[in-house]
MILUM-980811 format. One record per residue (C-alpha): residue number from 1; x, y, z. Coordinates in pm, 1 decimal, padded with zeros to 6 digits. Each point is the difference from the previous one (the first is absolute). Layout:
// residues N
- keba, u, v, w
- NUM, X, Y, Z
...
This chain:
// residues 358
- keba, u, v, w
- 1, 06917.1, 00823.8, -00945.5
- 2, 00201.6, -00038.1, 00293.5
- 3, -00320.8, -00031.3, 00236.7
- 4, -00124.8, -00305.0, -00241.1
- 5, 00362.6, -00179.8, 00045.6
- 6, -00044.4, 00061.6, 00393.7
- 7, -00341.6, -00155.9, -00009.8
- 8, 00135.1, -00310.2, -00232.8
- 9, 00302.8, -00073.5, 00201.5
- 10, -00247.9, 00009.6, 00325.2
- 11, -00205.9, -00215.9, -00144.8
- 12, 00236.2, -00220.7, -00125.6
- 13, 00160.8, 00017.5, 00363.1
- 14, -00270.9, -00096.2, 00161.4
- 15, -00093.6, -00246.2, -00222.7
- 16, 00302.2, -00221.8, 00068.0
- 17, -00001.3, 00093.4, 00397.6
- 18, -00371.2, -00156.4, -00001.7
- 19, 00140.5, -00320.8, -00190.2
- 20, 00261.3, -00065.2, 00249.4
- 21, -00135.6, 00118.0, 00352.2
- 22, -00212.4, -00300.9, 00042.3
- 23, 00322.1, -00230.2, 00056.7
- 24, 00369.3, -00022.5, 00006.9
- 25, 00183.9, 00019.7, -00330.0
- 26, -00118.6, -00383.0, -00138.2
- 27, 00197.4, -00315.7, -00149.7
- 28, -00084.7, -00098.6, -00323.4
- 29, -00190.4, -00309.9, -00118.4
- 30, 00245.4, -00309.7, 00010.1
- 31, -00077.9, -00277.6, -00209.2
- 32, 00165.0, -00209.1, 00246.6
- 33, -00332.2, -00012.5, 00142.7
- 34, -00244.7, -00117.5, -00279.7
- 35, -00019.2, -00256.1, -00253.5
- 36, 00055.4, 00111.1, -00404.5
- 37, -00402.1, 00006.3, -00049.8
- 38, -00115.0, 00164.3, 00317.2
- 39, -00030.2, 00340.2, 00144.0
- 40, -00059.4, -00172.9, 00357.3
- 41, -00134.4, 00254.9, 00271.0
- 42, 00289.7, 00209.5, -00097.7
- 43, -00101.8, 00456.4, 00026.0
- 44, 00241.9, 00217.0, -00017.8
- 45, 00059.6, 00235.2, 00287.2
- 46, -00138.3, 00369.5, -00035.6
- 47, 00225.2, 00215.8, -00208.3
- 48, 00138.5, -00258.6, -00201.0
- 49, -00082.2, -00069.3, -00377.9
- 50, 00090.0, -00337.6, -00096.4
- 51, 00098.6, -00084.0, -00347.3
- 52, 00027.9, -00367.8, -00098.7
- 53, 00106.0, -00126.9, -00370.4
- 54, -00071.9, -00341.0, -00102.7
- 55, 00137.8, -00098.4, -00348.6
- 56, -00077.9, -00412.3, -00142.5
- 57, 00064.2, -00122.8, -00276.1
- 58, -00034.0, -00348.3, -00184.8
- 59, 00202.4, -00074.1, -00354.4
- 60, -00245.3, -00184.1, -00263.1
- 61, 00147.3, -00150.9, -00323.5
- 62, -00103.2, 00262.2, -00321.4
- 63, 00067.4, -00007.6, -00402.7
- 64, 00351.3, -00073.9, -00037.8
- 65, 00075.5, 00108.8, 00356.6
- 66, -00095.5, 00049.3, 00365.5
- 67, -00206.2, 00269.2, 00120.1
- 68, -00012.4, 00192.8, 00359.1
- 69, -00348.0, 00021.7, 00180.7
- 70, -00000.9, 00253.5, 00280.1
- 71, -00229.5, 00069.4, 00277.0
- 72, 00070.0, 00319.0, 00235.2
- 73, -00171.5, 00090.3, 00234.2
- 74, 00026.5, 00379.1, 00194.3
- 75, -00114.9, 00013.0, 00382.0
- 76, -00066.3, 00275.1, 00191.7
- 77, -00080.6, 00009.9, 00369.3
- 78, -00052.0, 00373.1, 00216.7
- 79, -00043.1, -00092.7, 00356.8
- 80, -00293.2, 00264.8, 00203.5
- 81, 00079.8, -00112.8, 00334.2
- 82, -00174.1, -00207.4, 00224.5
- 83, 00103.7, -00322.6, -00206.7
- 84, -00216.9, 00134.4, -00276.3
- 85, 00162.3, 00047.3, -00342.2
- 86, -00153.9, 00024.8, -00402.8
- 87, 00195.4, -00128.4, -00277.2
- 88, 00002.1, -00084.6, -00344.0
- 89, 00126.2, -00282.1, -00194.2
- 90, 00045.3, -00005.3, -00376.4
- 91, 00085.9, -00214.5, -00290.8
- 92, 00095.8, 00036.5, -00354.8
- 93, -00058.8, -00340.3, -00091.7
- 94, -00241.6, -00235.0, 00217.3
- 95, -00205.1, -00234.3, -00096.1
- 96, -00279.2, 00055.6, 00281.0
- 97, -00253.1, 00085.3, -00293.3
- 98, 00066.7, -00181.2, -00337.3
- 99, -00380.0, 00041.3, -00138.3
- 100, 00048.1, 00250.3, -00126.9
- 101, 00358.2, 00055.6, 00091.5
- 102, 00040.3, 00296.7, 00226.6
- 103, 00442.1, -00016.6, 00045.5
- 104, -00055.7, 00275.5, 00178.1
- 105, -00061.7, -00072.4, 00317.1
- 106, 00000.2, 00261.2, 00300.1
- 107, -00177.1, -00056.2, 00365.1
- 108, -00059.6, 00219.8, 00262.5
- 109, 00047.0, -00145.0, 00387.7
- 110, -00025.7, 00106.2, 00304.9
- 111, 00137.1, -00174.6, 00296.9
- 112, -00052.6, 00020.0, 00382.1
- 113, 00204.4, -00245.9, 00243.4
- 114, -00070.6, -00069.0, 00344.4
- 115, 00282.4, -00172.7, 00217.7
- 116, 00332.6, -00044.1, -00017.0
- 117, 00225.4, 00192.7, -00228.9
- 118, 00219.4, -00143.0, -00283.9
- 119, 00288.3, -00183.1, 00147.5
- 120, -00164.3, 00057.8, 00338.7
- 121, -00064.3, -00358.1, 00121.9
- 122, -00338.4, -00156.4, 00078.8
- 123, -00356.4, 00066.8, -00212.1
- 124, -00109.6, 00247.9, -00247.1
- 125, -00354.1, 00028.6, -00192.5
- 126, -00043.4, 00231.2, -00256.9
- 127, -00338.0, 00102.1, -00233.3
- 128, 00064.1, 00091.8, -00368.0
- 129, -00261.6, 00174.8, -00224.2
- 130, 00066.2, 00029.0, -00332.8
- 131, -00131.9, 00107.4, -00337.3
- 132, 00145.0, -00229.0, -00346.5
- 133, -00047.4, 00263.0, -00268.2
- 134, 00068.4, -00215.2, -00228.4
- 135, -00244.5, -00282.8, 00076.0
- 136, -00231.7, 00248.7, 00143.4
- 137, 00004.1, -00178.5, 00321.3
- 138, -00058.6, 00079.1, 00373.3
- 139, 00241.1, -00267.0, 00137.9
- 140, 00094.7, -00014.3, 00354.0
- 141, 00269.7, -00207.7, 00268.3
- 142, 00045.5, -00095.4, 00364.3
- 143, 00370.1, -00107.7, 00055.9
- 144, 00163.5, -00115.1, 00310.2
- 145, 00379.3, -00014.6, 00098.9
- 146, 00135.3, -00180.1, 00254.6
- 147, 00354.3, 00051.6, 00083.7
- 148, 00159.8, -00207.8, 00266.9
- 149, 00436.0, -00007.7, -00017.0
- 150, 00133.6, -00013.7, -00330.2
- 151, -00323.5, -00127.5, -00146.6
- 152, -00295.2, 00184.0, -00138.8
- 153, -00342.5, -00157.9, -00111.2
- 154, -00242.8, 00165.4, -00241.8
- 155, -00335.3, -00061.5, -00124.8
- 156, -00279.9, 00180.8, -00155.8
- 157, -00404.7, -00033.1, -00100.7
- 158, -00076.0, 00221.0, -00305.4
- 159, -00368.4, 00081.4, -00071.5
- 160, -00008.2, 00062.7, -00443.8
- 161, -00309.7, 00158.4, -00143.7
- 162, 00064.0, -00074.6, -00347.9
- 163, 00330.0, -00245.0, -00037.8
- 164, 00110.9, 00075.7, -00350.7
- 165, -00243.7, 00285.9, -00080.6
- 166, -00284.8, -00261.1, -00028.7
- 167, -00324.7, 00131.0, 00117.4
- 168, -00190.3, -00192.7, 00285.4
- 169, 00259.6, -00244.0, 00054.9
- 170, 00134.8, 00119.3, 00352.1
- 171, 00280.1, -00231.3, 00174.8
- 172, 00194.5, -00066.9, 00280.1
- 173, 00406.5, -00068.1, 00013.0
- 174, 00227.7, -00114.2, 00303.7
- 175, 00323.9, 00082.8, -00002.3
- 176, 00283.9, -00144.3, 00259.7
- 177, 00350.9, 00024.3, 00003.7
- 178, 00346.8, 00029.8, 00222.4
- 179, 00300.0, 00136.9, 00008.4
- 180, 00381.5, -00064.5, 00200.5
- 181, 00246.7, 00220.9, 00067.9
- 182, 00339.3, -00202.1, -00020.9
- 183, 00146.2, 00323.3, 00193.8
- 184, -00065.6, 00407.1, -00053.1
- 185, 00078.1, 00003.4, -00326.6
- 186, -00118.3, -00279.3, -00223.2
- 187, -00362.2, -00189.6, -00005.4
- 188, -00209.2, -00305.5, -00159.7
- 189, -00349.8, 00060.5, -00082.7
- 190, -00254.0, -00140.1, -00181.0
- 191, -00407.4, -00042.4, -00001.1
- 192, -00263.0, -00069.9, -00192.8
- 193, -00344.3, 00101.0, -00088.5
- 194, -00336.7, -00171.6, -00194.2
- 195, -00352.4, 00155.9, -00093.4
- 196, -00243.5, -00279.7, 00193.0
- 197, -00318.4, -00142.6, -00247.7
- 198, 00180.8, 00143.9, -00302.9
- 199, 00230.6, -00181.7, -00229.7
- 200, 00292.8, 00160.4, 00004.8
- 201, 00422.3, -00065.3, 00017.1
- 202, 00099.9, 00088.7, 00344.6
- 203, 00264.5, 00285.1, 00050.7
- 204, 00314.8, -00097.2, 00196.1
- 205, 00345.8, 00159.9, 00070.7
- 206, 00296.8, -00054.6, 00133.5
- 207, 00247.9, 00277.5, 00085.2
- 208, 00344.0, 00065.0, 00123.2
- 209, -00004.8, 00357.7, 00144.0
- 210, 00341.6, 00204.6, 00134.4
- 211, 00064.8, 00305.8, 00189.0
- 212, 00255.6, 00222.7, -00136.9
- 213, 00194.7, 00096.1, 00257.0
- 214, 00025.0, 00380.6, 00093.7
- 215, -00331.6, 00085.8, -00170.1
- 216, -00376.3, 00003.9, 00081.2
- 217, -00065.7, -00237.8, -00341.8
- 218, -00032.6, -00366.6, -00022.1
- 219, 00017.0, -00207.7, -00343.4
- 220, -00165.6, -00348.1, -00124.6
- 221, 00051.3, -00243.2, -00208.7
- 222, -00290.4, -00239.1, -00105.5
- 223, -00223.1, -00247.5, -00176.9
- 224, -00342.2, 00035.5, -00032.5
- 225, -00316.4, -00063.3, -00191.7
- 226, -00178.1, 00336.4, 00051.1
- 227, 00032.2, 00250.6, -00222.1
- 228, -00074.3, 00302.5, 00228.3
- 229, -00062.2, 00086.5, 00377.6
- 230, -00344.4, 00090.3, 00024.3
- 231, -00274.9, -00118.7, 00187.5
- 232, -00103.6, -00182.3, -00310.0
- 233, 00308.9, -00051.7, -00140.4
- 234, 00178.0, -00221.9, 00277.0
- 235, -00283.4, -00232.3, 00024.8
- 236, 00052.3, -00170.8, -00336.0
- 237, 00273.5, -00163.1, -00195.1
- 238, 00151.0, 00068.2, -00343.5
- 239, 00056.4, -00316.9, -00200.8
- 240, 00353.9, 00029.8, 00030.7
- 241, 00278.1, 00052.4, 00246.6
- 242, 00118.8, 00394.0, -00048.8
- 243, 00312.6, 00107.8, 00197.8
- 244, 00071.5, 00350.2, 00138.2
- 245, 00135.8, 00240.8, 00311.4
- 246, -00116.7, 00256.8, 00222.9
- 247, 00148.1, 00298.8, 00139.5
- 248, -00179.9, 00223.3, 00299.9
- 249, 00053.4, 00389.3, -00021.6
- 250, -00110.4, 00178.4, 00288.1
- 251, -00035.7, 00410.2, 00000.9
- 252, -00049.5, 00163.1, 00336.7
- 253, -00159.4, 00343.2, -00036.3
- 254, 00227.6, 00123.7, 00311.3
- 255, 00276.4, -00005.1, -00198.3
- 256, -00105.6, 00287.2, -00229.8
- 257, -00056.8, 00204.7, 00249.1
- 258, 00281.6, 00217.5, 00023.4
- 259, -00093.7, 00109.0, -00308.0
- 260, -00254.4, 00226.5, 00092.6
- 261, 00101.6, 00105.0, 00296.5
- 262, 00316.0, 00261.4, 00057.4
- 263, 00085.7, -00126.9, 00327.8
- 264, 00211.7, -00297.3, 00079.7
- 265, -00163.6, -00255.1, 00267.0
- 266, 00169.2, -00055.6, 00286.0
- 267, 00059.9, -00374.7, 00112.2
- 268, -00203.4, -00047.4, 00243.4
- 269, 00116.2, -00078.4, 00366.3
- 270, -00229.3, -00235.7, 00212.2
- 271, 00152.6, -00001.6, 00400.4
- 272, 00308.0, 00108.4, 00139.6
- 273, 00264.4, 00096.4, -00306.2
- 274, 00335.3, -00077.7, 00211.3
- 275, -00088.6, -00258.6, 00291.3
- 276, -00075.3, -00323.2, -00236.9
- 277, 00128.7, -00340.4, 00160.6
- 278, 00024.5, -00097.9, -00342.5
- 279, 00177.0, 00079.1, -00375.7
- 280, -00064.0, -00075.2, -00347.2
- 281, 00162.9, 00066.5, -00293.0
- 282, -00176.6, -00006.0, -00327.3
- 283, 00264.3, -00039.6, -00275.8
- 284, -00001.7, -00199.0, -00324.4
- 285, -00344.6, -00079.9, 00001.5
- 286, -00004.6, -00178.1, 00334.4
- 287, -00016.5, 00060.0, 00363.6
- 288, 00352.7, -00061.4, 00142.8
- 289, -00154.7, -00178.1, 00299.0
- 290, -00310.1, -00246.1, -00095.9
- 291, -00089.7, -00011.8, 00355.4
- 292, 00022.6, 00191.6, 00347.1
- 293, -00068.2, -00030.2, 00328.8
- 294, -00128.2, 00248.9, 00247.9
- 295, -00200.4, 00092.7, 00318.9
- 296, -00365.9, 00107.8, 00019.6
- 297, 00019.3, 00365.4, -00053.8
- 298, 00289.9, -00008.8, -00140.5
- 299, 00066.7, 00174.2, -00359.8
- 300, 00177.8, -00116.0, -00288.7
- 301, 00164.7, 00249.1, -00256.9
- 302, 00036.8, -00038.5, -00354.5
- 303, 00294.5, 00154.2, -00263.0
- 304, -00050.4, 00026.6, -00355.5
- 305, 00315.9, 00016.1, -00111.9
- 306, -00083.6, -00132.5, -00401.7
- 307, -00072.7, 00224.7, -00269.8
- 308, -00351.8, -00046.1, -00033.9
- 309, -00316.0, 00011.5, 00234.2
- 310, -00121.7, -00258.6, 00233.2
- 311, -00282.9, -00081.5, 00261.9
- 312, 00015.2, -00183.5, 00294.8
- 313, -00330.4, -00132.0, -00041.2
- 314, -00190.5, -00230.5, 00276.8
- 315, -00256.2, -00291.1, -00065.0
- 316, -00108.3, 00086.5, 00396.4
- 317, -00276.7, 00333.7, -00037.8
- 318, 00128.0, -00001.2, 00382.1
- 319, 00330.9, 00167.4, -00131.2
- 320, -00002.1, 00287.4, -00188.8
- 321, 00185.7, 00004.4, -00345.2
- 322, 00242.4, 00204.0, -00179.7
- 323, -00089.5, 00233.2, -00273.6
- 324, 00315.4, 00017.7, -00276.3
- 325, 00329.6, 00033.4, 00207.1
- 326, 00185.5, 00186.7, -00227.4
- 327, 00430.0, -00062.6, -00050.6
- 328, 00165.3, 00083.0, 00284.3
- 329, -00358.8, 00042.5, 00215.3
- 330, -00074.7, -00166.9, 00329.2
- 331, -00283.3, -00203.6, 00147.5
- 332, -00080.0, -00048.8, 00368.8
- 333, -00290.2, -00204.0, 00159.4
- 334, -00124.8, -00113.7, 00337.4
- 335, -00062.2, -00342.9, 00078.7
- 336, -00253.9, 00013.4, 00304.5
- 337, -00100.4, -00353.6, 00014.2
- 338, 00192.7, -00385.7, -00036.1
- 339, -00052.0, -00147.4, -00319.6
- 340, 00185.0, -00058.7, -00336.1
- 341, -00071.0, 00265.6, -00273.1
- 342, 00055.3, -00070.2, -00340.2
- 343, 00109.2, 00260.2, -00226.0
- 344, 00037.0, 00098.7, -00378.9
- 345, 00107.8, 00219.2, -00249.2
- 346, -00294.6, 00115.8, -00198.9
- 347, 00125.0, 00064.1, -00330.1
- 348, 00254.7, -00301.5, 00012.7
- 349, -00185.5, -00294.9, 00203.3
- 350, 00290.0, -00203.2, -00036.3
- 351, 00195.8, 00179.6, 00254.2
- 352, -00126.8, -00120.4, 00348.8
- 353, 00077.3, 00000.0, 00351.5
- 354, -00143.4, -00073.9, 00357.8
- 355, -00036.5, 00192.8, 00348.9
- 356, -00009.8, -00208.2, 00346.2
- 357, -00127.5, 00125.3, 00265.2
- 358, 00048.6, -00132.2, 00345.7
């Protein structure tokens, strides 16, 4: 007995060491980036399971009263590495196949992105396979992202096999959209989407999303015509405006780790642990200063002095990134060449902060 819980906490070890050695502790998706309707070129980071729940609704006049129509809709994204990720999204109540109506509807996606990350600036191209269960269709997308400033640009070609469930009656659907980010919290979104040759209501949406400050979720508020997310069901409009929200859950694997292991990590020290030309002091979810300026091969030190874990983690792959700095644990990196580093907290993207180098 006590060789078989050896082998299953190894396992189980090893198992989440695997899921997080491929990268830094990651961010969480931010709907900051993308439109209500559209997954963009968005994969989450290795290690990370992300959890999204859509809920829309739209109130029709009934006998004597009013009734509540609801459409949720359960995502699930598990990034591999590599930009490669496999997800599912599914409905309770979507309208992709009516003929005979299938409410049930459940896809299975993968995703690989090429570029630039989310939030990351410049372009991004990402190839989605899917399978619609519940129209029994192999549907497909290529979406591009373009950020530039505050502004990000989205669009998509999706490749249906059977649009509805309906036999030999393959389509095509565009999809385009934007999105502006009045500051680091708060964004305007909204696209739209249309099956080409095939008479059909188009599916729009227009969000307002929000970071909440202090944590790695963001929340939307919207309009839209589409009853689900899929492949399938963002590329067609329901007859009548539904309303609804969003709200991102990310779980990284790395934090479970402690759990099977005995042994406390150590925060890990990168460069000289007493000589930095520079301090920061992570306290109430923020790094006291946003910006510092050193030397070329110079270091810069941070202090965790909240209650919780943070990373100090870097856009740059030239500078290495923390793992979880634990209360009261210390960074320290090197800066070896001029530049300006931009920097994160992985599990709470809102807190930010910058690293010249002359």
């Amino acid at each position: 007995m006590r060789l078989t819980r050896r082998l299953a906490r190894a396992t189980l070890a090893w198992t989440f060491s695997a899921a997080t050695a491929i990268v830094p502790v990651a961010a969480a998706q931010s709907l900051l980036y993308r439109p209500p309707n559209s997954g963009g070129s968005w994969v989450p980071d290795a290690g990370v399971l992300q959890f999204n729940f859509m809920h829309r609704f739209v109130v029709a006049s009934s006998i004597g009263s009013n009734k509540v129509t609801n459409f949720p809709t359960l995502t699930f994204a598990l990034g591999l590495g590599h930009s490669l990720a496999i997800g599912t999204h599914y409905s309770t109540n979507s309208f992709v196949v009516r003929s005979p109506y299938r409410p049930n509807e459940f896809e299975l996606f993968a995703r690989w992105r090429l570029g630039a990350g989310e939030g990351d600036g410049g372009l991004a191209v990402s190839l989605t396979p899917a399978y619609n269960a519940a129209a029994r269709s192999l549907d497909g997308e290529v979406a591009v992202d373009y950020g530039v400033g505050r502004l990000t640009l989205s669009g998509a070609a999706r490749g249906i096999a059977k649009p509805f469930g309906v036999s030999a009656n393959a389509r095509a659907a565009l999809a385009g959209g934007a999105t502006v980010r009045v500051n680091d919290y708060i964004a305007l979104s909204a696209d739209v989407a249309k099956y080409l040759g095939l008479d059909s209501t188009a599916a729009w949406s227009a969000g307002l999303a929000f970071v909440i400050p202090g944590s790695p979720h963001t929340f939307s508020l919207h309009a839209s015509t589409a009853t689900s997310n899929s492949v399938q069901g963002a590329s067609f409009g329901f007859s009548r405006v539904i309303y609804g929200f969003e709200f991102t859950i990310p779980i990284h694997f790395s934090r479970f780790a402690p759990w099977f292991s005995r042994h406390d990590r150590a925060t890990p020290l990168h460069g000289p642990a007493l000589s930095a030309a520079a301090d920061v002091t992570i306290g109430r979810y923020r790094y006291a200063a946003d910006s510092v300026v050193v030397t070329a091969g110079q270091a810069v030190r941070w202090v965790n002095r909240d209650a919780v874990a943070h990373t100090v983690t870097f856009k740059s792959p030239a500078v290495r990134s923390s793992q979880d700095v634990a209360p009261n644990g210390t960074f320290v990196s090197v800066f070896e060449r001029p530049g300006t580093y931009h920097y994160r907290c992985a599990p709470h993207p809102s807190m930010k902060g910058v690293v010249v180098v002359k």
